[in-house]
C-alpha positions in Angstrom: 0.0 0.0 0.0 1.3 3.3 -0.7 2.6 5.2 2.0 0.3 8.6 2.9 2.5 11.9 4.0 1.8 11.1 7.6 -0.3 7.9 7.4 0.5 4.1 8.4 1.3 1.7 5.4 0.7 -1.1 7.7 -0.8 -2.6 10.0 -2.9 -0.2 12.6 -1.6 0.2 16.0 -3.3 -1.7 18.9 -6.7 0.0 20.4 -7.7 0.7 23.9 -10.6 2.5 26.0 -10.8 5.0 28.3 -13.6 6.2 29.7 -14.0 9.3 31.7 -15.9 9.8 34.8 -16.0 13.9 35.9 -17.4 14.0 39.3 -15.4 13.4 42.6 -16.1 14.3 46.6 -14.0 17.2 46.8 -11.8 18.8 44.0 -7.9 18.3 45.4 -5.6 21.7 45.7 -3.8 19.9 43.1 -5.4 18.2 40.7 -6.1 20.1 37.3 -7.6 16.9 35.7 -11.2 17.9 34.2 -13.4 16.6 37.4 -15.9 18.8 39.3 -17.4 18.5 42.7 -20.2 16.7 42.8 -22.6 18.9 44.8 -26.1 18.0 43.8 -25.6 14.2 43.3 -24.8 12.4 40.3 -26.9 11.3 37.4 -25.7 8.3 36.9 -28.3 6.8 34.6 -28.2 9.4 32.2 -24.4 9.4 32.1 -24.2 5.8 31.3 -26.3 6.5 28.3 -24.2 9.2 27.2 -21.5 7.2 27.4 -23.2 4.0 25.1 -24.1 6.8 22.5 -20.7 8.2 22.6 -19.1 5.2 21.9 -21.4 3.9 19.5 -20.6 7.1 17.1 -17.1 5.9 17.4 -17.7 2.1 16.1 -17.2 3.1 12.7 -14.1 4.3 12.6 -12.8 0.9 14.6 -14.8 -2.1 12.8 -12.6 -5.2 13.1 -10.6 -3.5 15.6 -10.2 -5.9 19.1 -9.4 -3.7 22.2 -6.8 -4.5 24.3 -7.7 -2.7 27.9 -10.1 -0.5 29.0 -9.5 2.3 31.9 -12.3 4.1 33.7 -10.6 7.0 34.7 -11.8 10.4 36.6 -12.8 12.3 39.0 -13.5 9.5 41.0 -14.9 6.7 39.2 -15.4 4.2 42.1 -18.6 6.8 43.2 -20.2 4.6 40.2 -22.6 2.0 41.7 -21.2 -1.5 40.9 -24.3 -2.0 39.0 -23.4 1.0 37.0 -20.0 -0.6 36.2 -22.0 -3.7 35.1 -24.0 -2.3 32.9 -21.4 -0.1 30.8 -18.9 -2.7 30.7 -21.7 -5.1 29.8 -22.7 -2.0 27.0 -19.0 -2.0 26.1 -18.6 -5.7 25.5 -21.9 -5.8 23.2 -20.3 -3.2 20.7 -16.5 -3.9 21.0 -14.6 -6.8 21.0 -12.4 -7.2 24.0 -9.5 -9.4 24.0 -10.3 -12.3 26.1 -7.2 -11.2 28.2 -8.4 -7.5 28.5 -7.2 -5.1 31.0 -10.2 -3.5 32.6 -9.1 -1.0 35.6 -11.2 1.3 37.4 -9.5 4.2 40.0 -10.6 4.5 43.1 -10.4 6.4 46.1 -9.5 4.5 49.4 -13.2 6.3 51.3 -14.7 3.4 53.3 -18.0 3.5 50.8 -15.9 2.6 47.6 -13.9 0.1 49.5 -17.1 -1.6 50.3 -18.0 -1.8 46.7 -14.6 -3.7 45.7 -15.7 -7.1 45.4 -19.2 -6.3 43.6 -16.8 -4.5 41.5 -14.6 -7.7 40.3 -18.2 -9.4 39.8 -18.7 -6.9 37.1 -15.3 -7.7 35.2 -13.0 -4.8 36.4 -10.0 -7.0 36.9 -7.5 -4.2 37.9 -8.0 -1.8 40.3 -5.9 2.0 41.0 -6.2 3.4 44.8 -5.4 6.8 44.8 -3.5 6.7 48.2 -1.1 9.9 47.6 0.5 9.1 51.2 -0.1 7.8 54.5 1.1 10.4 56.7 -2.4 12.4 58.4 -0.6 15.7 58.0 0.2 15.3 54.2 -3.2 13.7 53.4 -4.3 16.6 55.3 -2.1 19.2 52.8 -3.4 17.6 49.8 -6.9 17.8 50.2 -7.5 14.1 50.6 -11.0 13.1 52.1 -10.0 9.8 53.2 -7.2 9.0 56.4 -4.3 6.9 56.3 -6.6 4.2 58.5 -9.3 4.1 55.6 -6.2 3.6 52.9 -4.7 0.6 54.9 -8.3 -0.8 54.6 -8.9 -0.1 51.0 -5.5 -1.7 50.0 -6.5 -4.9 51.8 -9.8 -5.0 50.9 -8.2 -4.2 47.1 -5.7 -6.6 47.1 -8.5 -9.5 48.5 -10.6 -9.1 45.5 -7.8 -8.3 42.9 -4.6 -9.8 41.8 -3.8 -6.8 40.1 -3.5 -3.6 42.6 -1.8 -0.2 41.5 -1.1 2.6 44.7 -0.7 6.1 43.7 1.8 7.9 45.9 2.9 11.4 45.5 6.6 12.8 47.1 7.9 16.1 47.0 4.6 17.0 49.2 4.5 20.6 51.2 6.7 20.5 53.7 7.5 16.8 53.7 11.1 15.4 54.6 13.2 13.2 52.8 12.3 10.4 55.9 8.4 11.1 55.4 8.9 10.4 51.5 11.2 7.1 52.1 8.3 6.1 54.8 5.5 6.6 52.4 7.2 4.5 49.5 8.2 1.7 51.7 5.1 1.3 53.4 3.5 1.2 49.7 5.6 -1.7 48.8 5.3 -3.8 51.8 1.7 -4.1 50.9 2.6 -6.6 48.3 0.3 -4.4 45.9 2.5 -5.5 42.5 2.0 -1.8 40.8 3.1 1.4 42.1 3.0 5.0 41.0 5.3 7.5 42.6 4.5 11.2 41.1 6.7 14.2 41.9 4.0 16.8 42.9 4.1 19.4 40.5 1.9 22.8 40.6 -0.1 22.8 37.5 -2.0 25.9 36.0 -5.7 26.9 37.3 -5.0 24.9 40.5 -5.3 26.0 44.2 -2.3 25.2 44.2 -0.7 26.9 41.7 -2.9 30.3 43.1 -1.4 29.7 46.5 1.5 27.7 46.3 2.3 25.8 49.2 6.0 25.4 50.6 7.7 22.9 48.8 10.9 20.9 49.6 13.4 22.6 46.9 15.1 21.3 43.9 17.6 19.0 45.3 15.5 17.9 48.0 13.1 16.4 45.8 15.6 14.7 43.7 16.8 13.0 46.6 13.2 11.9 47.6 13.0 10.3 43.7 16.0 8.7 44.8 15.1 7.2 47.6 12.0 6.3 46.1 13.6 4.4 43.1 16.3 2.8 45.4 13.6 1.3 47.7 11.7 -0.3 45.1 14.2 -1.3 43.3 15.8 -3.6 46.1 11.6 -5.0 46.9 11.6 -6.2 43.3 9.9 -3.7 41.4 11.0 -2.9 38.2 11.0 0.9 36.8 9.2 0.8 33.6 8.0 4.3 32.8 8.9 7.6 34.5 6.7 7.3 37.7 5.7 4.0 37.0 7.1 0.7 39.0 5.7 -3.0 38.8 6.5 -6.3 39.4 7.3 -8.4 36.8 3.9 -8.9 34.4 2.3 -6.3 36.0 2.9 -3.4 34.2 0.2 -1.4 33.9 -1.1 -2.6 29.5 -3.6 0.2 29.5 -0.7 3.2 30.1 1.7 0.9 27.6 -0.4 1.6 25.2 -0.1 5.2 25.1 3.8 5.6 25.7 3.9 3.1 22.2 2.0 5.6 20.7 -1.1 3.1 20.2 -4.6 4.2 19.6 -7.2 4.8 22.2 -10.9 6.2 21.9 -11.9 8.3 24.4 -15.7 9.1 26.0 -17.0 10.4 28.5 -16.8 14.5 29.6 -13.5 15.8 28.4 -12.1 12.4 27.3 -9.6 12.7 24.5 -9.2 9.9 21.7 -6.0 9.2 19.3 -7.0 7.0 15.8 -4.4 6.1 13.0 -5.8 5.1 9.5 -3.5 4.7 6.5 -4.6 8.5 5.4 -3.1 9.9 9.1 -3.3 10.0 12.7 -6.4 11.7 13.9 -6.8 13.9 17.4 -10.2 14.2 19.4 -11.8 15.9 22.3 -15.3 15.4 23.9 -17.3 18.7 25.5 -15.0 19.3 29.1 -18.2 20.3 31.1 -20.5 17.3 32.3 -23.7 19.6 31.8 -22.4 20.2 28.2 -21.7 16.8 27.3 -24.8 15.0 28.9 -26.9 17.3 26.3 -24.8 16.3 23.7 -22.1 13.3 24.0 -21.9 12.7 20.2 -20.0 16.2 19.4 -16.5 16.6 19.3 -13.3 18.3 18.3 -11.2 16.7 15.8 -8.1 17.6 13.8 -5.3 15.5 12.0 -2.1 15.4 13.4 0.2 17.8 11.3 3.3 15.3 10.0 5.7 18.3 11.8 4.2 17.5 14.8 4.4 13.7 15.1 7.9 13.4 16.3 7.5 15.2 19.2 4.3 13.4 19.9 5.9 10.4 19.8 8.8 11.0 21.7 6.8 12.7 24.5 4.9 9.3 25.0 7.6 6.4 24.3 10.4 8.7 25.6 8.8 8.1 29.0 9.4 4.5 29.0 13.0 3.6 30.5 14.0 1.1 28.3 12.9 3.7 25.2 11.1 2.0 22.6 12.5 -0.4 19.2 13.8 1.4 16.7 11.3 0.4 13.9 8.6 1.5 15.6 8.7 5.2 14.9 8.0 4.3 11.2 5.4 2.2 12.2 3.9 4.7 14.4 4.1 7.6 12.8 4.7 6.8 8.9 7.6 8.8 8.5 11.3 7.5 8.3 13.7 7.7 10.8 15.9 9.5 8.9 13.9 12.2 9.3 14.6 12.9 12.7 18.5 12.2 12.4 19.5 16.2 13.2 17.9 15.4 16.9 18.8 12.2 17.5 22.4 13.1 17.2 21.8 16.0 19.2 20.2 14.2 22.1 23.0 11.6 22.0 25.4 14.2 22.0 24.4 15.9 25.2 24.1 12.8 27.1 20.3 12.3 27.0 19.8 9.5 24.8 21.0 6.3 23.4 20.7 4.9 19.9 21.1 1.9 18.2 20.5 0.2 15.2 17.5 -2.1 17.0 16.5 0.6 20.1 16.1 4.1 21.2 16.1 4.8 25.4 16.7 8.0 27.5 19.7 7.5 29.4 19.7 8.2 33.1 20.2 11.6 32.6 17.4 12.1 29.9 14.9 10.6 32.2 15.9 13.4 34.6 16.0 15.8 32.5 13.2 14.8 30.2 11.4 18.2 29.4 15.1 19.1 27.7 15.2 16.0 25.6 11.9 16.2 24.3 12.1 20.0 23.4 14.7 18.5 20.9 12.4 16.8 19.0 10.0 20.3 19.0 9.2 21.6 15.8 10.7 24.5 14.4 
């Protein structure tokens, strides 16, 4: 087949789901995802419909296409009734093939009423679940705007890890005020729970956060580079390897879902907000669902759309499969994108040159010092 400017010649990348759930408890001083307080209740029902009709005007553009995971993401998903869950992935099933070994995750929150839901939550097919722990320490749970206590995580990662064989903890370091002990505490703790995924995220203070209007006091610079680590040096000697950038698992756990995007695979996206990435052989296609719940319950069919500019898809790519810490093989750029390698020789050589990557014939990987330094390695790959 002949090869499009920007557009695959062969075969399409692998397909996931992710499905977006806006509302939480509380909105966190942190958090800048799109979630919104649910003050007046949730209406569940109708959002589950939206959801079926936004992903049946997607079926088209996927026919024959199995899906290898499926992530319901948030907000805070787990305020879903079990029977909720049920029902969409029993929606989702009936209009998408699943691989029989499908990753199906749902996020939760460690509150004592979603714990209670776990095991009706496995009975509906989610066979992966993600605790959003943050830490375990009252007065940083406290900082961060956390409505559960480090009591009601403890429970929620048994309870977790009784129904599910796959478990992935959330932690945060660099918190306000927190010491490089506190941080070392926090990550051990995580991994003596025998949970076999773990997520350590350097706390950044993003844009139109309360955060970011009030910034708290943060440890410095080299503070938090010691808590990452500590945090990499504790895991590593419990077993977990360090797959991704704030990502750590046990061997077969890695998390398929995330995978999926740092190999610059293809996902649809619904629900309020949700963003969706499709490759066909005439180029690589970007979407957007209406941000505001409100917005997209009175219409979950409309959407922003626009092809992915060939300038752009280097960086693209790199910004995903850049993150991973063994980098990515080398063919798979081509296969990806559509463009040749060759192509993106100028910044390859520059990377390698100031120490941030490595390149061979069969792989590309940040080096120890890209992975550090990752915002400078991928503002290589920038258009000009």
């Amino acid at each position: 087949m002949r090869e499009n400017r920007n557009g695959l010649s062969g075969a399409l990348p692998p397909l996931s789901l992710y499905v977006h759930f806006p509302w939480c408890v509380r909105k966190c001083p942190y958090c800048d995802f799109n979630s919104h307080e649910a003050r007046a209740g949730i209406p569940e029902s109708r959002y589950l419909a939206a959801l079926i009709a936004d992903l049946e005007q997607s079926l088209p553009l996927i026919w024959g296409r199995p899906a290898r995971s499926v992530f319901l993401g948030g907000g805070t998903p787990s305020l879903l009734t079990p029977e909720a869950v049920d029902a969409l992935l029993g929606a989702v099933r009936a209009r998408l093939t699943l691989l029989p070994e499908a990753e199906i995750t749902l996020e939760a929150n460690p509150g004592t009423v979603e714990a209670d839901r776990f095991a009706a939550y496995r009975a509906a097919g989610v066979n992966r679940l993600s605790l959003g722990v943050q830490s375990f320490n009252p007065r940083h749970l406290a900082a961060l705007g956390r409505i559960h206590d480090a009591c009601e995580a403890r429970r929620a990662i048994d309870l977790a890890l009784r129904h599910f064989d796959n478990v992935n903890l959330d932690l945060m370091y660099a918190l306000p005020e927190q010491t490089l002990a506190e941080a070392r505490a926090d990550i051990r703790e995580a991994a003596e729970t025998g949970a076999p995924h773990l997520s350590a995220y350097h706390l950044t203070l993003e844009p139109n956060t309360a955060f970011h209007l009030k910034p708290p006091p943060l440890p410095d610079a080299d503070l938090a580079a010691r808590m990452q680590d500590a945090v990499e040096e504790t895991l590593a000697a419990r077993g977990y390897g360090h797959y991704e950038i704030s990502a750590f698992a046990r061997a077969g756990h890695e998390c398929r879902h995330n995978l999926n995007y740092w190999l610059f695979g293809d996902y649809i996206g619904i629900g309020a907000g949700a963003h969706g990435k499709m490759s066909s052989h005439a180029g690589i296609m970007r979407q957007m669902k209406p941000k505001h719940p409100q917005t997209y319950l009175e219409g979950a069919t409309a959407q922003e759309q626009r092809a992915v500019d060939a300038r752009d898809l280097p960086f693209e790519f790199m910004m995903n499969a850049l993150r991973l810490t063994a980098g990515f093989p080398a063919p798979l750029f081509h296969a990806r994108t559509g463009l040749a390698l060759d192509a993106i020789q100028p910044q390859l050589k520059e990377a390698v040159a100031r120490g941030l990557l490595t390149v061979t014939a069969t792989r590309i990987a940040p080096t120890e010092r890209g992975r550090r330094f990752l915002n400078d390695l991928l503002q290589i790959f920038l258009p000009d």
